[in-house]
N, CA, C and O atoms as a Tripos MOL2 file, in Angstrom:
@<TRIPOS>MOLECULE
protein
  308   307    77     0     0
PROTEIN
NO_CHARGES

@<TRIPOS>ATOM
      1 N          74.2970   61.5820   91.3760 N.3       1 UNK1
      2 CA         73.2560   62.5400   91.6930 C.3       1 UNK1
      3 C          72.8330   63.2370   90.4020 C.2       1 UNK1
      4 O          73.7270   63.7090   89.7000 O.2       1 UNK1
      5 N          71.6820   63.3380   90.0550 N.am      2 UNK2
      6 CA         70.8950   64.2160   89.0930 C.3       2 UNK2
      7 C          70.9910   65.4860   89.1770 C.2       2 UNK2
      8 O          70.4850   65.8340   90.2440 O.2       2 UNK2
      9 N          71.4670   66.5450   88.4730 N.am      3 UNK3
     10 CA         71.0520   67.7150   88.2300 C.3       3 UNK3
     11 C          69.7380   68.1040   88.0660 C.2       3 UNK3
     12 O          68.7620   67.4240   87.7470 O.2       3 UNK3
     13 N          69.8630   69.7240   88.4200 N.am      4 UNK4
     14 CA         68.6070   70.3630   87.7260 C.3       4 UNK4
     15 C          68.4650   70.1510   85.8710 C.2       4 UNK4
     16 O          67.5430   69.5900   85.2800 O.2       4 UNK4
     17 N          69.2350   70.5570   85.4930 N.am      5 UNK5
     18 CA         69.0900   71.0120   84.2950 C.3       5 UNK5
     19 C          69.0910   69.2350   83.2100 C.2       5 UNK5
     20 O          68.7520   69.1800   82.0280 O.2       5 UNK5
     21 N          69.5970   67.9230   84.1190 N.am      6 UNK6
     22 CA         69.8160   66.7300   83.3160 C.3       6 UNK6
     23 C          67.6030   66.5390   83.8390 C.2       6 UNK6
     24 O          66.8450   66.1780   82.9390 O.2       6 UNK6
     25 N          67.2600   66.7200   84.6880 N.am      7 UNK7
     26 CA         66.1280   66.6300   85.4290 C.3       7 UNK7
     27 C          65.0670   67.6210   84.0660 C.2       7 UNK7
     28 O          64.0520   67.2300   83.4880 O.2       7 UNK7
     29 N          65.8090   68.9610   83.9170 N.am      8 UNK8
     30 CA         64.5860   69.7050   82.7850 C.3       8 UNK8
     31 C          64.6810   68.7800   81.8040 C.2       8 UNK8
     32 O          63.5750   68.2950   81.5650 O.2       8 UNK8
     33 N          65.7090   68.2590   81.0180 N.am      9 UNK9
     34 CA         65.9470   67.3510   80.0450 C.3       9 UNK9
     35 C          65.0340   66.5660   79.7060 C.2       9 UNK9
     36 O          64.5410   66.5310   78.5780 O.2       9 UNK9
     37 N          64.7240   65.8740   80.6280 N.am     10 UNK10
     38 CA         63.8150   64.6650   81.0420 C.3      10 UNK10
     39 C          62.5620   65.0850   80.9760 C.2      10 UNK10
     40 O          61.8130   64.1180   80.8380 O.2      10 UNK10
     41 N          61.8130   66.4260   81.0240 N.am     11 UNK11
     42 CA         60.4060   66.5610   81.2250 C.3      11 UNK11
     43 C          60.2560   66.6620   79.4670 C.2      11 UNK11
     44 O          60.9450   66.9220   78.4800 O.2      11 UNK11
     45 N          58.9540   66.2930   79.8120 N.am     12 UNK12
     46 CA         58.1930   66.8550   78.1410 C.3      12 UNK12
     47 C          57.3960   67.7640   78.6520 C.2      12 UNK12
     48 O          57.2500   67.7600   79.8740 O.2      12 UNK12
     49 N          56.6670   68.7950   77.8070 N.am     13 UNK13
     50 CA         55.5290   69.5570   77.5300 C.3      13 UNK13
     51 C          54.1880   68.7890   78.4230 C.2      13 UNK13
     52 O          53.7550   67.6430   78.3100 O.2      13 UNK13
     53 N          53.9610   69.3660   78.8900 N.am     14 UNK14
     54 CA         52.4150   69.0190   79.5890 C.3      14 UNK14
     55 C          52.4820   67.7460   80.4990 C.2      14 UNK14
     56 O          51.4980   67.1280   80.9070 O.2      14 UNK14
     57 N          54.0540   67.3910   80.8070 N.am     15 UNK15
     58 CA         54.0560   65.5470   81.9840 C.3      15 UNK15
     59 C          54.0140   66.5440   83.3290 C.2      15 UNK15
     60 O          53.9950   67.7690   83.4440 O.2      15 UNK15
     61 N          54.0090   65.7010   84.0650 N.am     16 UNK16
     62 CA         54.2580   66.5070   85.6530 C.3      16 UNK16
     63 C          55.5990   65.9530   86.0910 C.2      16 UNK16
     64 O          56.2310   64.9030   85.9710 O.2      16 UNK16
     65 N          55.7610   67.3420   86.7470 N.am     17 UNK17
     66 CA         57.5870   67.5350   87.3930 C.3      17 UNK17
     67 C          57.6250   66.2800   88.1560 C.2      17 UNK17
     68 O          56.5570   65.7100   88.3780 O.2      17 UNK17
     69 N          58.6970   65.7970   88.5710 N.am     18 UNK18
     70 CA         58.8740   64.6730   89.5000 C.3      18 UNK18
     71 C          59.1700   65.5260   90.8320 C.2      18 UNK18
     72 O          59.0600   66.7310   91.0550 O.2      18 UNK18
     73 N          59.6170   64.3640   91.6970 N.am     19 UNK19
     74 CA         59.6780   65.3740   93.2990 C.3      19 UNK19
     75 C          60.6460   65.2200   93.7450 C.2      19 UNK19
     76 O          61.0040   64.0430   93.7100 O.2      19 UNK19
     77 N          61.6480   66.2220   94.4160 N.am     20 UNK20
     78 CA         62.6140   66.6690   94.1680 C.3      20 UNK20
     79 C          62.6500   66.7840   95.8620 C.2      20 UNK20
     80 O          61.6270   66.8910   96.5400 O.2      20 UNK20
     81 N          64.1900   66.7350   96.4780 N.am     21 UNK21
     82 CA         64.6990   66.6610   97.7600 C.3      21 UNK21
     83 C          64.4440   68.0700   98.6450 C.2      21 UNK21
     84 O          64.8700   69.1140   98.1500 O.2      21 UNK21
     85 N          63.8190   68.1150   99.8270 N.am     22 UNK22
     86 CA         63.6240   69.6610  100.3490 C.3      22 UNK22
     87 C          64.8450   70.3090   99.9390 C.2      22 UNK22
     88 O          64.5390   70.9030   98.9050 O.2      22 UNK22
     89 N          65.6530   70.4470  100.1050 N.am     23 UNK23
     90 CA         67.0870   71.0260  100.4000 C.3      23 UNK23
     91 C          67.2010   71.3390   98.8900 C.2      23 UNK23
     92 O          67.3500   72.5260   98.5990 O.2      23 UNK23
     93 N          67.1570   70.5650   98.0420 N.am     24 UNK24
     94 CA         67.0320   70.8040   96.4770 C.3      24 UNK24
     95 C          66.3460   71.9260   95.8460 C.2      24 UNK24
     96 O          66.6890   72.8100   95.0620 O.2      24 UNK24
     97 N          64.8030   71.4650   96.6980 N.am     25 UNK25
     98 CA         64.1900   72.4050   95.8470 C.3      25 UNK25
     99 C          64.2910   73.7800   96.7720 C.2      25 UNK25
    100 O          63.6110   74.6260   96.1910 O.2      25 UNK25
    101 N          64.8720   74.3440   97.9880 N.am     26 UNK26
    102 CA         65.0630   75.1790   98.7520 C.3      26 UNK26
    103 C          66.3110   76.0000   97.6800 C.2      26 UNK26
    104 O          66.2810   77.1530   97.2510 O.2      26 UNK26
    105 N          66.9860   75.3090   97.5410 N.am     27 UNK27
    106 CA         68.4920   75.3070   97.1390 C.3      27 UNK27
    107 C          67.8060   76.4450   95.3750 C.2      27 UNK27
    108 O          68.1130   77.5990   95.0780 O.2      27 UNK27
    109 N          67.0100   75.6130   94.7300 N.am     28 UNK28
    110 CA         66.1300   75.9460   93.9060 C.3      28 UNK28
    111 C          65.9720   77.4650   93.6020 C.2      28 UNK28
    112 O          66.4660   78.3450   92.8980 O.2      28 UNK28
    113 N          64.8110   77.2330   94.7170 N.am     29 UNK29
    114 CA         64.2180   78.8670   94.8200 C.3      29 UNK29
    115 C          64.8320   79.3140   95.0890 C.2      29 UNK29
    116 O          65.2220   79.8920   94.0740 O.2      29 UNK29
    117 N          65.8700   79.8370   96.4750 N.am     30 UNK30
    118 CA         66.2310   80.5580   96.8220 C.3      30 UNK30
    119 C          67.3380   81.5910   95.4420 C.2      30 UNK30
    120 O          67.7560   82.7470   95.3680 O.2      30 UNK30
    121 N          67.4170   80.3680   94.5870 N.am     31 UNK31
    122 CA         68.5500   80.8490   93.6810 C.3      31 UNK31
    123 C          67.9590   81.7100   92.6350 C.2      31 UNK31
    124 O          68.5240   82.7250   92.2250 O.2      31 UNK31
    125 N          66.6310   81.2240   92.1420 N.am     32 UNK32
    126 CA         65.5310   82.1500   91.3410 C.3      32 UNK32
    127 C          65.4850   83.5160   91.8080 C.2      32 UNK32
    128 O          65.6810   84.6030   91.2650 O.2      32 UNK32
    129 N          65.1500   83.1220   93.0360 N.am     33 UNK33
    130 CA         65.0260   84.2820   93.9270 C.3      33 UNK33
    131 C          65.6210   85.5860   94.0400 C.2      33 UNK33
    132 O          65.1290   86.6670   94.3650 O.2      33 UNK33
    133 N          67.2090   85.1320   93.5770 N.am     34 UNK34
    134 CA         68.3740   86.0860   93.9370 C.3      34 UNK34
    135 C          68.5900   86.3360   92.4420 C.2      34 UNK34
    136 O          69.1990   87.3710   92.1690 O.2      34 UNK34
    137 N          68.2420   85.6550   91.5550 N.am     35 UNK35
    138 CA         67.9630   85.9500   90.4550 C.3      35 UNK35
    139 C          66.7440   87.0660   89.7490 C.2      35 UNK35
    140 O          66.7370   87.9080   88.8500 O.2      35 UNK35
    141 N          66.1360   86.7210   90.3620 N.am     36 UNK36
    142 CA         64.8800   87.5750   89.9340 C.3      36 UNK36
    143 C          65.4010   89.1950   90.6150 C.2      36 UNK36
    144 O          65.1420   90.2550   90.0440 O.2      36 UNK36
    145 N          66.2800   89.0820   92.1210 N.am     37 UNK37
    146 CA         65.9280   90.0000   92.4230 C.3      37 UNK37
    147 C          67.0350   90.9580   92.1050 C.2      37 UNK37
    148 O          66.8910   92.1510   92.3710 O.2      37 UNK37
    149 N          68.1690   90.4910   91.5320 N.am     38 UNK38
    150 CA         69.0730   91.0720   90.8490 C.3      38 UNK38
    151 C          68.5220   91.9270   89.3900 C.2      38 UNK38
    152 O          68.5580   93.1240   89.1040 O.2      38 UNK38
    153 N          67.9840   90.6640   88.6050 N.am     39 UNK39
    154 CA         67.2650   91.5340   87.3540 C.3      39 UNK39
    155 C          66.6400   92.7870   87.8150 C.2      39 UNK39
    156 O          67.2310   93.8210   87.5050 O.2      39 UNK39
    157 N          65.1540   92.9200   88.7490 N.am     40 UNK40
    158 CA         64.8090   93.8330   89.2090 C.3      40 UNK40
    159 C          65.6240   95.2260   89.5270 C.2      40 UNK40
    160 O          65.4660   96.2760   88.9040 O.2      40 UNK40
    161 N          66.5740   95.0070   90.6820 N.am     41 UNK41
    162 CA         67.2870   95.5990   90.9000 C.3      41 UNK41
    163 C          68.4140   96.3640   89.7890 C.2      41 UNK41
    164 O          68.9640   97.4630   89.8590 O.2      41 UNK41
    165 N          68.4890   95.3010   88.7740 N.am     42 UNK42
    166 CA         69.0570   96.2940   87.3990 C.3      42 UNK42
    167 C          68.3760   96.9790   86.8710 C.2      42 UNK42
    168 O          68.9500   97.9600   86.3970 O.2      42 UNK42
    169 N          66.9140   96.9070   86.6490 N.am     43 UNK43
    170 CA         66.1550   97.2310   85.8650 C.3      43 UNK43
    171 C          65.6500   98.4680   86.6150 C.2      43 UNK43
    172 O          65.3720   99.3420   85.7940 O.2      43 UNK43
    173 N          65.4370   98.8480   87.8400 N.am     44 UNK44
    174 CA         64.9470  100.0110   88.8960 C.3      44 UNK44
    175 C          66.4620  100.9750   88.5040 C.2      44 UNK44
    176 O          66.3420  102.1670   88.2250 O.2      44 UNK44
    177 N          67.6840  100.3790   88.5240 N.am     45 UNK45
    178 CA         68.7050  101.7180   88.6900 C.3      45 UNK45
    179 C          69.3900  101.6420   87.2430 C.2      45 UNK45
    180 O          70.5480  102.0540   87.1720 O.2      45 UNK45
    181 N          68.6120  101.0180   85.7720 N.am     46 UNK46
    182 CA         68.6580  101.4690   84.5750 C.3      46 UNK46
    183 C          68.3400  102.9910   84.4850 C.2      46 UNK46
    184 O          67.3560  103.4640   85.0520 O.2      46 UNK46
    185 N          69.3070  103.8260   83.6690 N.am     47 UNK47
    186 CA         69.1190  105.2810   83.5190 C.3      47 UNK47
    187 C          68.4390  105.9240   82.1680 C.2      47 UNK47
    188 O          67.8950  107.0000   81.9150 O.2      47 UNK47
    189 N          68.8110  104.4490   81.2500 N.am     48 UNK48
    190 CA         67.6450  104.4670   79.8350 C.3      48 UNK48
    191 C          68.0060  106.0060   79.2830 C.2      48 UNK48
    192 O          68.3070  106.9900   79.9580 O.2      48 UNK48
    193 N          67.8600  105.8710   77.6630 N.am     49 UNK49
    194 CA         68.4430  106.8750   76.8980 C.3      49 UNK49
    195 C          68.1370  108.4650   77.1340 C.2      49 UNK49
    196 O          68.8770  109.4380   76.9860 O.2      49 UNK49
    197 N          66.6030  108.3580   77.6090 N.am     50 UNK50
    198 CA         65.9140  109.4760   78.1990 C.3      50 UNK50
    199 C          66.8140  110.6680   79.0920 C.2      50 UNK50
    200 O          66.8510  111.8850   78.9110 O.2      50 UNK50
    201 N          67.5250  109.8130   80.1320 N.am     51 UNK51
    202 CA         68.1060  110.5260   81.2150 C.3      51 UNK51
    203 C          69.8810  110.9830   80.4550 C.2      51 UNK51
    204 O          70.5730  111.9220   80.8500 O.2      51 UNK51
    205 N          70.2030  110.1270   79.4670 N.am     52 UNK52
    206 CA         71.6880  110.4220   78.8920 C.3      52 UNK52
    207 C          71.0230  111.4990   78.1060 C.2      52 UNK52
    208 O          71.5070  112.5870   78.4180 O.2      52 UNK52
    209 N          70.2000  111.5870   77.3080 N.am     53 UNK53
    210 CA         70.2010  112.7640   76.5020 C.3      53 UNK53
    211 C          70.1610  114.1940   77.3640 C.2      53 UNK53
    212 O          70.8430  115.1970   77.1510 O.2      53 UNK53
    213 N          69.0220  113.9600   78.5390 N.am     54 UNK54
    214 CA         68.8770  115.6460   79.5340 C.3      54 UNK54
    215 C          70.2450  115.6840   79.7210 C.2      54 UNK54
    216 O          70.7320  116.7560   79.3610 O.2      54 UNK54
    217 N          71.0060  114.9080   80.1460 N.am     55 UNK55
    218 CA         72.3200  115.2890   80.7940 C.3      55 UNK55
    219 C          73.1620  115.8200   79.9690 C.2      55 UNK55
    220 O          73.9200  116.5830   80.5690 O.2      55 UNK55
    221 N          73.3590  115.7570   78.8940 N.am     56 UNK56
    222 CA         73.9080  115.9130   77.4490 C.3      56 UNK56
    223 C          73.1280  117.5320   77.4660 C.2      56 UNK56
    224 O          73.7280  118.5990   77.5870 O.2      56 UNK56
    225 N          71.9490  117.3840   77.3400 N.am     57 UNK57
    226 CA         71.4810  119.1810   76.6930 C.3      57 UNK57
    227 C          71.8660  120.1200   77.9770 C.2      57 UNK57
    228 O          72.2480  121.2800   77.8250 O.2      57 UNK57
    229 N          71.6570  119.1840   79.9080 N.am     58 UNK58
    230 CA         72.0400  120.1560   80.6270 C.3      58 UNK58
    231 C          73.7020  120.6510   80.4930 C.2      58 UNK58
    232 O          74.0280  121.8380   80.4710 O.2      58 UNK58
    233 N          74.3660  119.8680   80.4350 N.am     59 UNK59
    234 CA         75.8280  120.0910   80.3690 C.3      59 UNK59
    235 C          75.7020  121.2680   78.8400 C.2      59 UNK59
    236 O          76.4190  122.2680   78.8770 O.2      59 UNK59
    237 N          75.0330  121.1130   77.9320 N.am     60 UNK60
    238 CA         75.3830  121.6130   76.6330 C.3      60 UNK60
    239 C          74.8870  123.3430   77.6340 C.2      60 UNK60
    240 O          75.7550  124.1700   77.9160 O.2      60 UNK60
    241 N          73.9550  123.4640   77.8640 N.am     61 UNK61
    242 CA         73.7730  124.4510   78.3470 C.3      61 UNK61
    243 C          74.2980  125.2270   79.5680 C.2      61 UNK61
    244 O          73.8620  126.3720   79.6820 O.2      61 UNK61
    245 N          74.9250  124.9090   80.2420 N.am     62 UNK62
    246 CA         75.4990  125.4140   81.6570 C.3      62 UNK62
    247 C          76.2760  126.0560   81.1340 C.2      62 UNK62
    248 O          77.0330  125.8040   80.1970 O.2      62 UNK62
    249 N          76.0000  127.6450   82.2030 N.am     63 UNK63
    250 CA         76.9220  128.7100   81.9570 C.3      63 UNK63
    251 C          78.2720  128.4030   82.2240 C.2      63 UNK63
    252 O          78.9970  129.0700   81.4860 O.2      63 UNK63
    253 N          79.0740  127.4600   83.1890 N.am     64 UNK64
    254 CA         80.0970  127.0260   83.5660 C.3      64 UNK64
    255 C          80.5290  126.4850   82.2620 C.2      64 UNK64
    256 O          81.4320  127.0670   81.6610 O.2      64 UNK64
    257 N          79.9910  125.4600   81.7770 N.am     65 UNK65
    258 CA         80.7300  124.8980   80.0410 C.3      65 UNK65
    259 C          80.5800  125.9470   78.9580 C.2      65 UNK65
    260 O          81.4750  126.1740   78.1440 O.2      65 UNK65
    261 N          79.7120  126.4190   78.9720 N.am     66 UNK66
    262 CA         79.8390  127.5070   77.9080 C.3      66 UNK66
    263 C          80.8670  128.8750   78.3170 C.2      66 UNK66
    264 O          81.5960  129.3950   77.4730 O.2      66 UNK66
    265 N          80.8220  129.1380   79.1110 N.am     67 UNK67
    266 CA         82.0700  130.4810   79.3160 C.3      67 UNK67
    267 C          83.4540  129.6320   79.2340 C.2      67 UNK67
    268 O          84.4620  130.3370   79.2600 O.2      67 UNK67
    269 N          83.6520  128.3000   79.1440 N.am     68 UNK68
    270 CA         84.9040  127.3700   78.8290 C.3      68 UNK68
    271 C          85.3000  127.4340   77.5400 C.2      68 UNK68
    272 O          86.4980  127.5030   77.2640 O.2      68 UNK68
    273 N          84.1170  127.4160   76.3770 N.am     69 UNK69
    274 CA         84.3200  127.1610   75.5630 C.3      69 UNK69
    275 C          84.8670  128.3900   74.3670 C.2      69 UNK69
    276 O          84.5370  129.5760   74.3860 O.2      69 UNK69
    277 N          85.6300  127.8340   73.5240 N.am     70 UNK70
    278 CA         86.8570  128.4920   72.4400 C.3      70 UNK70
    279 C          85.7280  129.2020   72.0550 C.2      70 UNK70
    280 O          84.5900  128.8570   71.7370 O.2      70 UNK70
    281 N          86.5700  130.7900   72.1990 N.am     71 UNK71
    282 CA         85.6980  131.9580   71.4080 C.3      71 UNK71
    283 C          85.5620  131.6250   70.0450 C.2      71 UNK71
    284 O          84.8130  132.4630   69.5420 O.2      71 UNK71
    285 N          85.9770  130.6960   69.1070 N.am     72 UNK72
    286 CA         85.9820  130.7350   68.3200 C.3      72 UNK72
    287 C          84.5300  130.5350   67.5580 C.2      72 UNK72
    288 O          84.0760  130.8610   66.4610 O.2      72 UNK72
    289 N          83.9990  129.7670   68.8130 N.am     73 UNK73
    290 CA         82.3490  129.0650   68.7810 C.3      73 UNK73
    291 C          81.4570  129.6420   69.0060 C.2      73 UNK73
    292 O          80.3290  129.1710   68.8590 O.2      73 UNK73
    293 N          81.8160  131.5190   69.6740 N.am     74 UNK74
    294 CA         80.9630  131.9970   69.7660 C.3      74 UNK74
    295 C          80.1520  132.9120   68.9470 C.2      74 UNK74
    296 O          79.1990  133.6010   69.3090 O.2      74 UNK74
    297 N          80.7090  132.8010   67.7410 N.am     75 UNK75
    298 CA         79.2530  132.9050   66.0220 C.3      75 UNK75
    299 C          78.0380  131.8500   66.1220 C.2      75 UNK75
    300 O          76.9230  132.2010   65.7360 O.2      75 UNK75
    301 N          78.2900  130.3450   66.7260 N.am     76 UNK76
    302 CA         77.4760  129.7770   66.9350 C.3      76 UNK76
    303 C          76.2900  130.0250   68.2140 C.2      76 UNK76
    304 O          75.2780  129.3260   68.2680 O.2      76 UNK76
    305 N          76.4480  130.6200   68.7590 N.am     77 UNK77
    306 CA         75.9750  131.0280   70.1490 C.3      77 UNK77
    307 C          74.4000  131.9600   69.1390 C.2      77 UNK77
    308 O          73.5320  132.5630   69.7710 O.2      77 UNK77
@<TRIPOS>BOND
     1     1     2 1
     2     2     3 1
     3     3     4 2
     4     3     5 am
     5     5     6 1
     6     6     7 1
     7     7     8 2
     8     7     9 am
     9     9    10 1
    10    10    11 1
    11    11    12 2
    12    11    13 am
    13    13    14 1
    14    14    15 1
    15    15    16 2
    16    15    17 am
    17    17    18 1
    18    18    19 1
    19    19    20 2
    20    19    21 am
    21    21    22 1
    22    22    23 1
    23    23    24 2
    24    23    25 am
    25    25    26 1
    26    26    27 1
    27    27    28 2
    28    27    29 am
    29    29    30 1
    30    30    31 1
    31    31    32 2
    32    31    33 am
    33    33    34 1
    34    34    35 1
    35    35    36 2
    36    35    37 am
    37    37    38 1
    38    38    39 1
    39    39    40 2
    40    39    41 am
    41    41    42 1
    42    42    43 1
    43    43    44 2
    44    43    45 am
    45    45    46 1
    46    46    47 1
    47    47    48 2
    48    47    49 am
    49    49    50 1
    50    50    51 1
    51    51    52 2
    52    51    53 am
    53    53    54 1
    54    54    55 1
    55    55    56 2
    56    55    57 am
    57    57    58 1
    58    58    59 1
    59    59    60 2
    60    59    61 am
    61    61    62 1
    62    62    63 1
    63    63    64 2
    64    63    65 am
    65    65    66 1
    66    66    67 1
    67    67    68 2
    68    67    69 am
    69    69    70 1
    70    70    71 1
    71    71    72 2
    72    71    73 am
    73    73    74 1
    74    74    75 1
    75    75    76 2
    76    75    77 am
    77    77    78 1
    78    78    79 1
    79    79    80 2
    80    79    81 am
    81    81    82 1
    82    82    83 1
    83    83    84 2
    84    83    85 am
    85    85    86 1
    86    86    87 1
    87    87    88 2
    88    87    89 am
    89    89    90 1
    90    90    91 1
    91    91    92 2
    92    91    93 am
    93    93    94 1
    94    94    95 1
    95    95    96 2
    96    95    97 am
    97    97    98 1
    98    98    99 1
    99    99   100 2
   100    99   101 am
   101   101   102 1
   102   102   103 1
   103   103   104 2
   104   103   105 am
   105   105   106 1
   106   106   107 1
   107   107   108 2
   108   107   109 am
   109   109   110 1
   110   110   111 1
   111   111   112 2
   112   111   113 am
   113   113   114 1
   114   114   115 1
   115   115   116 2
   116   115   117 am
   117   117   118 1
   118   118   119 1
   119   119   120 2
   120   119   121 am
   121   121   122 1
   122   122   123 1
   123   123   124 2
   124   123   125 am
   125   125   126 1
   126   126   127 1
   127   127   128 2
   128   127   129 am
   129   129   130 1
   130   130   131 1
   131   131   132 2
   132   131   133 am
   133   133   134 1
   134   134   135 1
   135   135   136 2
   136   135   137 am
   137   137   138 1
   138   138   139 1
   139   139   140 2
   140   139   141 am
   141   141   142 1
   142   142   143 1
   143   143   144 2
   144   143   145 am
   145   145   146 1
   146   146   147 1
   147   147   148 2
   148   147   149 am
   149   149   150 1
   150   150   151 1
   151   151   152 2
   152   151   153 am
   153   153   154 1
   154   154   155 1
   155   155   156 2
   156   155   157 am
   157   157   158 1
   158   158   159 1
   159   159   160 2
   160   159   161 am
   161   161   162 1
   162   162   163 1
   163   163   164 2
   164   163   165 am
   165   165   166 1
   166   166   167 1
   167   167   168 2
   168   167   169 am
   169   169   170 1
   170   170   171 1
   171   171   172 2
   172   171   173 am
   173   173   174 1
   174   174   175 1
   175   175   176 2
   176   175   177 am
   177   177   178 1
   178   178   179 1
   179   179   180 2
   180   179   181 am
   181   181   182 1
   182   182   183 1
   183   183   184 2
   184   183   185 am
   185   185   186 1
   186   186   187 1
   187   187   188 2
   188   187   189 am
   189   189   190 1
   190   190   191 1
   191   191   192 2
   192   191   193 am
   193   193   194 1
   194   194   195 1
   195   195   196 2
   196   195   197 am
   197   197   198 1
   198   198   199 1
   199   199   200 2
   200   199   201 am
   201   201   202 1
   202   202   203 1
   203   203   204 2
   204   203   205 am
   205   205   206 1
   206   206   207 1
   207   207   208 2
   208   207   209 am
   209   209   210 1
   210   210   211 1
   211   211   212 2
   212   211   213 am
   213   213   214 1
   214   214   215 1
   215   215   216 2
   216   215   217 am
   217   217   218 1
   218   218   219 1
   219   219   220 2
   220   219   221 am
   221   221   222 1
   222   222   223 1
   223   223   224 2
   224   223   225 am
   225   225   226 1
   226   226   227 1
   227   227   228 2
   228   227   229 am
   229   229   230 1
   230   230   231 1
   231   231   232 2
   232   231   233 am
   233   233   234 1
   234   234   235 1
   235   235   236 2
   236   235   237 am
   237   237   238 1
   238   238   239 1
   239   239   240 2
   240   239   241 am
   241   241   242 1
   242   242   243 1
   243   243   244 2
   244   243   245 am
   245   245   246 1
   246   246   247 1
   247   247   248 2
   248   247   249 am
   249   249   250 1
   250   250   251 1
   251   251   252 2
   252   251   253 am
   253   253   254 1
   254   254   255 1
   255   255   256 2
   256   255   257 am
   257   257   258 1
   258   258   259 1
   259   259   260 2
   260   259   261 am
   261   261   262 1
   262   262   263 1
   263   263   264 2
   264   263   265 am
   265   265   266 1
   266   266   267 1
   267   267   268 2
   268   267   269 am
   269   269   270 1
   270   270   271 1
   271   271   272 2
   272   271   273 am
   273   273   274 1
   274   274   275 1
   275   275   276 2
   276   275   277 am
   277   277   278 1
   278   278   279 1
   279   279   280 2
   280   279   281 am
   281   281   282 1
   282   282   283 1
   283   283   284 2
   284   283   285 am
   285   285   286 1
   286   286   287 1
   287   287   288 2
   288   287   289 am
   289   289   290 1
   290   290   291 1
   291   291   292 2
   292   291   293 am
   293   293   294 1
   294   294   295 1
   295   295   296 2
   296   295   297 am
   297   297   298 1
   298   298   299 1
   299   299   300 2
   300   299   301 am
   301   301   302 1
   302   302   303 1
   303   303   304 2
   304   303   305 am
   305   305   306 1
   306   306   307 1
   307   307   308 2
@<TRIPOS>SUBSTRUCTURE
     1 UNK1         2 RESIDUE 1 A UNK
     2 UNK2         6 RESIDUE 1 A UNK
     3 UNK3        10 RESIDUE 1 A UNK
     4 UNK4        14 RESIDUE 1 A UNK
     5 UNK5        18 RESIDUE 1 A UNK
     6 UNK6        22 RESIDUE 1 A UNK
     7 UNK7        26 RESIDUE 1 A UNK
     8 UNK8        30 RESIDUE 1 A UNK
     9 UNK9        34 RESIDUE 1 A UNK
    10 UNK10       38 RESIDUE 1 A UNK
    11 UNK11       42 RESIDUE 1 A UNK
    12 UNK12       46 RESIDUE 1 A UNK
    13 UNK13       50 RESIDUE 1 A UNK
    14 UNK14       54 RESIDUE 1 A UNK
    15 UNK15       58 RESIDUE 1 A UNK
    16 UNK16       62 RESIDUE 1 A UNK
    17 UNK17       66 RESIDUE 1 A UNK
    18 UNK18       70 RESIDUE 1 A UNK
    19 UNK19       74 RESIDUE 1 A UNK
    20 UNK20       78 RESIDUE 1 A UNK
    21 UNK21       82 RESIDUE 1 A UNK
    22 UNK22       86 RESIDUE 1 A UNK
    23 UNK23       90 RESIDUE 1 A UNK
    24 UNK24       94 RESIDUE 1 A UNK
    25 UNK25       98 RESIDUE 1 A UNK
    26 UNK26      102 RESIDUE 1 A UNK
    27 UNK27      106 RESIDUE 1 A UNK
    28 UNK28      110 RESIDUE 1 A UNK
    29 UNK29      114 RESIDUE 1 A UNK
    30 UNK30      118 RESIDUE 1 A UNK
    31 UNK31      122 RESIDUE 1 A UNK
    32 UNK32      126 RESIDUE 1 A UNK
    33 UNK33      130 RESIDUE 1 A UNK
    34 UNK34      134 RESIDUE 1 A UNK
    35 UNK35      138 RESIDUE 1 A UNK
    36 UNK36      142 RESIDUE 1 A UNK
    37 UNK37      146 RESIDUE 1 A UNK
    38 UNK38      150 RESIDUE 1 A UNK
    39 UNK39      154 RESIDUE 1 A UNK
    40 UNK40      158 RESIDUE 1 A UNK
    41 UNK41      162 RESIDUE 1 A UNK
    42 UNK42      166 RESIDUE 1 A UNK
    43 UNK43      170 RESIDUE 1 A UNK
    44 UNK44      174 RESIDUE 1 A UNK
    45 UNK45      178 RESIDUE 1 A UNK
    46 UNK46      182 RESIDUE 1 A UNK
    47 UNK47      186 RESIDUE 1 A UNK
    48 UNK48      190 RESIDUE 1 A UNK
    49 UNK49      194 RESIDUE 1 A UNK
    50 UNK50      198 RESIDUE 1 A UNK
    51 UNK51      202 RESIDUE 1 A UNK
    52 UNK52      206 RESIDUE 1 A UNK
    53 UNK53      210 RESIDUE 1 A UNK
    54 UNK54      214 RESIDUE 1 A UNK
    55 UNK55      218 RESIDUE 1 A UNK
    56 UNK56      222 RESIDUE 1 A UNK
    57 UNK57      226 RESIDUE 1 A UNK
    58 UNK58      230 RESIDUE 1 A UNK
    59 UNK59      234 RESIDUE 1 A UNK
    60 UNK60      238 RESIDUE 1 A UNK
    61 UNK61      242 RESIDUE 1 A UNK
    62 UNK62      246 RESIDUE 1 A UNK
    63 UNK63      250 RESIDUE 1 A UNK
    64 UNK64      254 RESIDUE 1 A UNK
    65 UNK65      258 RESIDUE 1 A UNK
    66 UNK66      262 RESIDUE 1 A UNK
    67 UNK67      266 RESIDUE 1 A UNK
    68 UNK68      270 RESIDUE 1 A UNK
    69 UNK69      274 RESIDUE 1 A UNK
    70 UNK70      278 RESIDUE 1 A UNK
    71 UNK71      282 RESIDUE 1 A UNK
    72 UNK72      286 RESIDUE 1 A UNK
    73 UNK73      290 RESIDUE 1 A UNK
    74 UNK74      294 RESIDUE 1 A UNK
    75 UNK75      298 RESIDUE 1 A UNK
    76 UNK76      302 RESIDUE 1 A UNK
    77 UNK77      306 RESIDUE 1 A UNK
């Protein structure tokens, strides 16, 4: 049995795909599919540097972390 990927091997630039078993090419998509929709799905609940930095200045600022912190720091204040 032929693979997908011994099957890409075989194409050149600009020939047409050959034709491929329902179940194959079902087998196919469906897998793109769960592929594509995974990427997506990483890419929607990425938090990107934007959201680490607010969290960083809110924590830097909260009265709760700052009344924690060593009097020693409070010339810097």
């Amino acid at each position: 049995m032929v693979t997908y990927f011994q099957k890409q091997e075989e194409l050149q630039p600009g020939a047409e795909p050959t034709d491929m078993e329902g179940e194959q090419l079902i087998t196919m998509v469906n897998k793109a599919v769960s592929a594509i929709t995974t990427r997506l799905h990483n890419l929607a609940t990425f938090e990107g540097a934007e959201s680490r930095v607010s969290t960083l200045v809110a924590a830097a600022n909260s009265h709760d972390n700052l009344c924690r912190m060593d009097p020693a720091w409070h010339p810097w204040l």
